[in-house]
C-alpha positions as CSV (number, residue, x, y, z in Angstrom):
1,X,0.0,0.0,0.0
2,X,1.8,3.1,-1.3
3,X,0.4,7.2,0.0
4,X,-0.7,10.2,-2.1
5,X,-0.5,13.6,-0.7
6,X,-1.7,16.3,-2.4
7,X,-2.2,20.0,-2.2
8,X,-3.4,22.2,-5.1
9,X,-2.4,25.6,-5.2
10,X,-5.5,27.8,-4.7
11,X,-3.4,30.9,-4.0
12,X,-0.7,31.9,-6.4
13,X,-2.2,30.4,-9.3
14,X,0.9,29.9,-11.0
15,X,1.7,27.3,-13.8
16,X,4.4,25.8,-11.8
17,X,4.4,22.7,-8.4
18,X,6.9,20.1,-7.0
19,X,6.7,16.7,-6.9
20,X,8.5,14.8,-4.2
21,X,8.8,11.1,-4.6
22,X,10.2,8.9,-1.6
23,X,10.9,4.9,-1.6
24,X,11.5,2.6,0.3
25,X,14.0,0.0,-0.7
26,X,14.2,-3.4,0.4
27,X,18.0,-4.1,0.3
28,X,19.3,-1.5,0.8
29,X,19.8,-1.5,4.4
30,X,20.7,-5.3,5.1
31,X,24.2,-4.7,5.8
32,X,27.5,-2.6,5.5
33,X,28.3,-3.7,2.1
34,X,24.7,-3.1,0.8
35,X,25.0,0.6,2.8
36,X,28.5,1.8,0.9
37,X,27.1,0.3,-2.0
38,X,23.9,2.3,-2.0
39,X,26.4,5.7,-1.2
40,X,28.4,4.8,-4.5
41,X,25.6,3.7,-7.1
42,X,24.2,7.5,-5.8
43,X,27.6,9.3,-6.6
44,X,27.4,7.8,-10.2
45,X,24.1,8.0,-10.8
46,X,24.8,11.9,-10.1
47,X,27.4,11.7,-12.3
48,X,25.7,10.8,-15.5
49,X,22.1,12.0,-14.8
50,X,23.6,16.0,-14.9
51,X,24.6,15.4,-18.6
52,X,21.4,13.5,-19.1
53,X,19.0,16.1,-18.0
54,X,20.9,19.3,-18.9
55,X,18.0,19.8,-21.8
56,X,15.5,19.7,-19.3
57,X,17.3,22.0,-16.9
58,X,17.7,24.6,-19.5
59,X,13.7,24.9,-20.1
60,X,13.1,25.6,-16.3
61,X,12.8,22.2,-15.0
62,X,14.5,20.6,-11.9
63,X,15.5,17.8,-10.4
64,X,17.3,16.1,-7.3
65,X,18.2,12.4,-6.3
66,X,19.5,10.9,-3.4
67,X,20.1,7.3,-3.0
68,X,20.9,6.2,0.6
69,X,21.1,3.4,2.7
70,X,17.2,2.4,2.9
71,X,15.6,4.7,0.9
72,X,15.7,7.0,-2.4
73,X,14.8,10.4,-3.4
74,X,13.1,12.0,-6.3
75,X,12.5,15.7,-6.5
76,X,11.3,17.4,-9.0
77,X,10.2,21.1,-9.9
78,X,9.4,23.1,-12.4
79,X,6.1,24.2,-15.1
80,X,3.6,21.7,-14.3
81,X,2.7,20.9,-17.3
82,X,6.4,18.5,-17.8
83,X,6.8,17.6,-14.4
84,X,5.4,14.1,-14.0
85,X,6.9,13.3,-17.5
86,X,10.1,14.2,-15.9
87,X,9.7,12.0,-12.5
88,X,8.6,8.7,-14.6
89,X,11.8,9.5,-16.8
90,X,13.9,10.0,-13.8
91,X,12.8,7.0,-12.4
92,X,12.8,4.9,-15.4
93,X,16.3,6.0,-15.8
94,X,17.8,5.2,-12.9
95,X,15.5,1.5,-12.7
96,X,17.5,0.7,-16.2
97,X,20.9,2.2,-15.0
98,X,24.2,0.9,-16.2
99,X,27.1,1.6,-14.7
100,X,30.4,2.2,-16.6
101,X,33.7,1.3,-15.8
102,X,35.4,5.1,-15.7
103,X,32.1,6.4,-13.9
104,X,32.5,3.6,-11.4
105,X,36.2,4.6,-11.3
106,X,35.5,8.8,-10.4
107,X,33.3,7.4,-7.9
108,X,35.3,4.8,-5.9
109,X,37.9,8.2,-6.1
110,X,35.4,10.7,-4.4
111,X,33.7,8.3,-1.9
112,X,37.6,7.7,-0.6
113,X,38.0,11.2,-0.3
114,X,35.3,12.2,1.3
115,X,36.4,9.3,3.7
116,X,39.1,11.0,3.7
117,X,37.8,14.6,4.2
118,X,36.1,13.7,7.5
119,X,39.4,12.9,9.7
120,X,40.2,16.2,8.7
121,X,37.0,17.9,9.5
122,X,37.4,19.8,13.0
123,X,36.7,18.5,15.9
124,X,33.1,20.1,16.5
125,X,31.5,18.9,13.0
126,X,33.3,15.2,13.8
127,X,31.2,15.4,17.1
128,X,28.1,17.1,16.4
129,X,27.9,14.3,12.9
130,X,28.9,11.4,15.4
131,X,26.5,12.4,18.4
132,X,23.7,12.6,15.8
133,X,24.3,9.6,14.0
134,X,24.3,7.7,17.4
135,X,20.5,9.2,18.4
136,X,19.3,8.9,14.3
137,X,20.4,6.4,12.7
138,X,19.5,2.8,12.6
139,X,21.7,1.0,12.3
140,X,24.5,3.3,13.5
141,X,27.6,2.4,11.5
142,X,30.6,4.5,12.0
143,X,32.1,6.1,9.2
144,X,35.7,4.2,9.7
145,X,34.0,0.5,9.6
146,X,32.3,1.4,5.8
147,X,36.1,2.5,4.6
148,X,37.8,-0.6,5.9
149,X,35.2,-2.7,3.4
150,X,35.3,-0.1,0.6
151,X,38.0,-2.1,-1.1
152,X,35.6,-5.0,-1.6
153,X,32.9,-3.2,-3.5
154,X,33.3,-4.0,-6.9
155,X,31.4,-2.6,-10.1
156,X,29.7,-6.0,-10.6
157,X,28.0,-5.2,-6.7
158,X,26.7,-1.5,-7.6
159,X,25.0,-3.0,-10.8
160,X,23.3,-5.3,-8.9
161,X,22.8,-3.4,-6.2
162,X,20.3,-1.3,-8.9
163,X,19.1,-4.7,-10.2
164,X,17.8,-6.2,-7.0
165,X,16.8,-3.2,-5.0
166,X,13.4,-2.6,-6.4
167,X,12.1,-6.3,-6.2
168,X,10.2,-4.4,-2.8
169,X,9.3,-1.3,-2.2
170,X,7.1,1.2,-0.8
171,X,6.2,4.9,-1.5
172,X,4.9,8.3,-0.4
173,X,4.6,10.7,-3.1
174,X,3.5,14.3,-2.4
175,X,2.3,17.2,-5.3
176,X,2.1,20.5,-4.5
177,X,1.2,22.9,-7.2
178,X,-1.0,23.5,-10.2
179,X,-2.3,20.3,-10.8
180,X,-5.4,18.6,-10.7
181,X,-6.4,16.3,-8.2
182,X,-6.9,13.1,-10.8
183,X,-3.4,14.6,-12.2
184,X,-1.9,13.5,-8.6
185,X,-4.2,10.1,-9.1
186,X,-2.4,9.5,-12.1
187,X,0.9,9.9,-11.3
188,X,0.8,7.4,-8.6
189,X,-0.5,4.9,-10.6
190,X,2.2,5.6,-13.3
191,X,4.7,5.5,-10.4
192,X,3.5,2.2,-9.3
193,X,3.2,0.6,-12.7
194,X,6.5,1.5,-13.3
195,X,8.1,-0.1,-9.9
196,X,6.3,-3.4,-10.4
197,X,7.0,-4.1,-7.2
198,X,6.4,-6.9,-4.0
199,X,5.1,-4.8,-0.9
200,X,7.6,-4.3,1.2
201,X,7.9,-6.5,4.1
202,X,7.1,-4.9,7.8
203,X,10.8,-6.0,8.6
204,X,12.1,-3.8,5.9
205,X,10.4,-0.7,7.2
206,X,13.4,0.9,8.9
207,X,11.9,2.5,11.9
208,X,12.3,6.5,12.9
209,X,14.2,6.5,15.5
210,X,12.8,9.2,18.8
211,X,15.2,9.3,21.8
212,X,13.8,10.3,25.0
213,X,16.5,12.1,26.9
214,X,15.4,11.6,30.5
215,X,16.3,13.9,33.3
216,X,20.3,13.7,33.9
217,X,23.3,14.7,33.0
218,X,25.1,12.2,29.9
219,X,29.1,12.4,28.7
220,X,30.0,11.0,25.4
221,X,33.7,10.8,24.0
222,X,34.1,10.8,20.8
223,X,38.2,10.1,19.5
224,X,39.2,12.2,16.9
225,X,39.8,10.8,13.5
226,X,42.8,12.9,12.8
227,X,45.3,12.1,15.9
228,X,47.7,14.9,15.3
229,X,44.8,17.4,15.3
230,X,45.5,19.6,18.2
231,X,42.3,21.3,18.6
232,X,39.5,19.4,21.0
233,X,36.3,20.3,21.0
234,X,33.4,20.4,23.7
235,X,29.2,20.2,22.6
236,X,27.0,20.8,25.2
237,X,23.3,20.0,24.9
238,X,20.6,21.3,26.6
239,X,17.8,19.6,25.8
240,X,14.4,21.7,27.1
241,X,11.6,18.9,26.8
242,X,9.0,17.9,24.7
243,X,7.4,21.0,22.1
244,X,4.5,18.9,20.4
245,X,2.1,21.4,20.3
246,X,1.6,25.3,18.9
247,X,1.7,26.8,22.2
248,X,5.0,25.5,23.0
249,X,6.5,25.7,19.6
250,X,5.6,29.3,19.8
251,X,7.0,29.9,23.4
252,X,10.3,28.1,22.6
253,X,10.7,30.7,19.1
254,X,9.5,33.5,21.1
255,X,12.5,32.6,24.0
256,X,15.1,32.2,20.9
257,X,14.0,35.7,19.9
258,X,14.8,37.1,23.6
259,X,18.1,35.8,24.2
260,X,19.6,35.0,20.8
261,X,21.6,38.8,21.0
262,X,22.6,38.7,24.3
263,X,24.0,34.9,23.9
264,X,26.0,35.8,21.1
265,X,27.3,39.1,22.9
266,X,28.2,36.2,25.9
267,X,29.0,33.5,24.5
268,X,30.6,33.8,21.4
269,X,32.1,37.2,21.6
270,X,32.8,37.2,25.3
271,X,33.6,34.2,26.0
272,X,34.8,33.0,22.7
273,X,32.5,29.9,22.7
274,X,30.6,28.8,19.4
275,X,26.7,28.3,20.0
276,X,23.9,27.0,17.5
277,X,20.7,29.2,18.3
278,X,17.7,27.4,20.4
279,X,15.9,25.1,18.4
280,X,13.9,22.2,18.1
281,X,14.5,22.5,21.8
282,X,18.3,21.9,21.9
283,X,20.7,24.7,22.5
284,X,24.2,23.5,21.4
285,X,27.0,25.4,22.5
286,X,30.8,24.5,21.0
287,X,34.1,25.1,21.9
288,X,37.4,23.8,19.9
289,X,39.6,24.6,23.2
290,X,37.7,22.2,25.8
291,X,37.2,24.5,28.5
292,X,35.1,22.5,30.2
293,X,31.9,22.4,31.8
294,X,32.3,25.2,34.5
295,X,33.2,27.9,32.0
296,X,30.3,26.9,29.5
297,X,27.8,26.9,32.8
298,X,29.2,30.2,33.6
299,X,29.2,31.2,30.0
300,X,25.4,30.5,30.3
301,X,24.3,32.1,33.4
302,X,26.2,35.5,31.9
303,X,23.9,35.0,29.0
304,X,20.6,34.4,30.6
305,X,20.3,36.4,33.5
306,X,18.9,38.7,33.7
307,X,17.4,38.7,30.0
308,X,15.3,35.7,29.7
309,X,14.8,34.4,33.5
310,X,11.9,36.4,34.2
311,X,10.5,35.3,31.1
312,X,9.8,31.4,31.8
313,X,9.4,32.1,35.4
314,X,6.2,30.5,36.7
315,X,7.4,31.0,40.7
316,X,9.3,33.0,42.8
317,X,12.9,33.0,42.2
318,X,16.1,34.4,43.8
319,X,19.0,35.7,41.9
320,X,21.5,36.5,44.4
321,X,24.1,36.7,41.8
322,X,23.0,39.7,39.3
323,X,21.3,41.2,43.1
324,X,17.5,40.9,42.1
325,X,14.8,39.0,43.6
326,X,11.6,37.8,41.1
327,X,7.9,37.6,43.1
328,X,5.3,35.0,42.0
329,X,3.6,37.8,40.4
330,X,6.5,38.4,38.5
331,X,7.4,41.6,39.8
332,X,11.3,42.1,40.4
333,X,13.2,43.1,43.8
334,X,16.5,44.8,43.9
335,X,18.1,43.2,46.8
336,X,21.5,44.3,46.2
337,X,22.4,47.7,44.4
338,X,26.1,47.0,43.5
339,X,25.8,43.3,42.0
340,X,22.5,45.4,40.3
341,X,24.8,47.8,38.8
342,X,27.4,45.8,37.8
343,X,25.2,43.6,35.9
344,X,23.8,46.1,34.3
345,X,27.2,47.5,33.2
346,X,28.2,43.9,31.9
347,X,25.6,43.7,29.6
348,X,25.9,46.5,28.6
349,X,22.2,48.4,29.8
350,X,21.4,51.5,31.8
351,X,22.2,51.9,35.2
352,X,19.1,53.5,36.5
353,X,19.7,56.0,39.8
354,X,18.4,53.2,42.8
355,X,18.5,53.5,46.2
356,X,17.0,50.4,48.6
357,X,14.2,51.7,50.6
358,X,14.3,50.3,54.2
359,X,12.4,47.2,55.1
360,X,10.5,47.5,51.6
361,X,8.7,44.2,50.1
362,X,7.1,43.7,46.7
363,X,3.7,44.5,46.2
């Protein structure tokens, strides 16, 4: 059983959509071999298909394949009118693919240097890509176990890799554009037709992975590829809960919006620590030097107080450290004039003229 989504477009009204095709393969995830050999057959397909489709590139049309390790890719875009003649000749090219010994050849050349690329890569991107991988992917196979076997793959394995691959398979096909409804119909069918292909098996389906990071504190290490790299490189990850619904999507963008200045006036100017912005609830921030977890906590506190605090607040809270005090109600306390001022000056705000008022409480 394959899926059809489809959204005509009732706005713009013009002659133009996008057609994204997505498939499940069968063997294409059944082992390390199969996996390299899926990342090869997609550098030459790449390789040929820009020389086959320059025409079609050249009257507005385009196009984008990727051939992983369970799954492949088909986008298209363009005038509506050519667009599902381009996806079934896409498709139909890469079904009857042949691959040829000198593209084979420029293939095997750039898969080893991109293997080669990535012990060079510093040591943030190495982590960031490894701690990913670890949470995403299923299986997780590190990048150094598929280069020790790339030396077996021969072009006789990539062309059957394309021969066997579509025996099963399963797909989700979205259109989004100027097209009719029966249009979308259509095109699924043509797809289908054109795969001639077993269901895929509920054992093939490889699964989504969602990790639920429960309350705690977890290290990884990750080596560095490159040993004589002299940079290290520290990620941490704050991960802020679940955001599954509008109301918390829009709180978590509205927070970014608050604090993003003053945590890169902290952080990355101040402190000379790299930070990726807050989303999809994860604040990463990155260092090359290691300078532990103190300085980043530190690094943090700088950057949050007293900016975003009184923003999430739901209680009363005391900040003894920036000499403020936050009621239930929200209403802020100065408890100490000089950490007050001194604050202010660091982040640069105005010091207002304060003086404490004897036995005073918040109203």
């Amino acid at each position: 059983m394959h899926e059809l989504w489809f959204k005509q477009d009732d706005q713009f009204f013009t002659p133009r959509g996008t057609i994204h095709l997505k498939i499940r393969l069968a063997n294409a995830n059944t082992s390390k071999l199969d996996m390299l050999t899926a990342q090869i057959l997609n550098l030459c397909i790449s390789q040929v298909f820009d020389g086959e489709f320059y025409a079609a590139q050249h009257a507005g049309l385009d196009f984008k394949i990727d051939f992983t390790e369970s799954e492949l890719k088909i986008k298209v875009t363009g005038f509506n009118d050519k667009l599902v003649h381009l996806l079934t000749n896409v498709l139909h090219k890469i079904q009857t693919f042949t691959v040829e010994q000198n593209v084979y050849d420029i293939s095997m050349a750039k898969i080893k240097q991109n293997f080669e690329n990535i012990k060079f890569e510093q040591p943030v991107y190495q982590l960031v890509r490894e701690k990913n991988d670890q949470l995403n992917k299923i299986p997780f196979v590190p990048t150094s176990s598929l280069e020790q076997l790339l030396d077996q793959v021969t072009i006789d394995d990539v062309q059957k890799h394309i021969e066997t691959v579509f025996s099963a398979a399963y797909f989700k096909m979205l259109m989004v554009g100027n097209f009719e409804q029966t249009e979308a119909v259509d095109a699924a069918q043509q797809v289908s037709q054109m795969l001639k292909s077993q269901p895929l098996p509920d054992h093939s389906h490889v699964p989504s992975q969602i990790v639920n990071i429960e309350p705690g504190h977890y290290i990884y290490r990750h080596m560095g590829e490159d040993l004589n790299m002299l940079n290290n490189a520290v990620v941490a990850t704050f991960y802020c809960g679940m955001v599954t619904n509008p109301k918390d999507r829009t709180t978590m963008a509205l927070l970014l919006q608050i604090i993003n200045d003053q945590f890169f006036n902290q952080i990355r100017t101040k402190e000379q620590l790299g930070f990726n912005s807050l989303q999809n609830a994860r604040l990463d921030v990155l260092n090359e030097s290691a300078p532990g977890w103190s300085k980043i906590k530190n690094a943090l506190d700088m950057a949050m107080y007293p900016r975003a605090s009184h923003v999430l607040s739901d209680s009363a809270t005391n900040f003894a450290h920036i000499g403020m005090y936050q009621t239930v109600e929200g209403k802020w306390v100065i408890t100490d004039v000089d950490k007050f001022k001194a604050t202010q000056v660091l982040h640069k705000l105005p010091v207002p003229a304060i003086k404490l008022i004897p036995n005073a409480t918040a109203v």
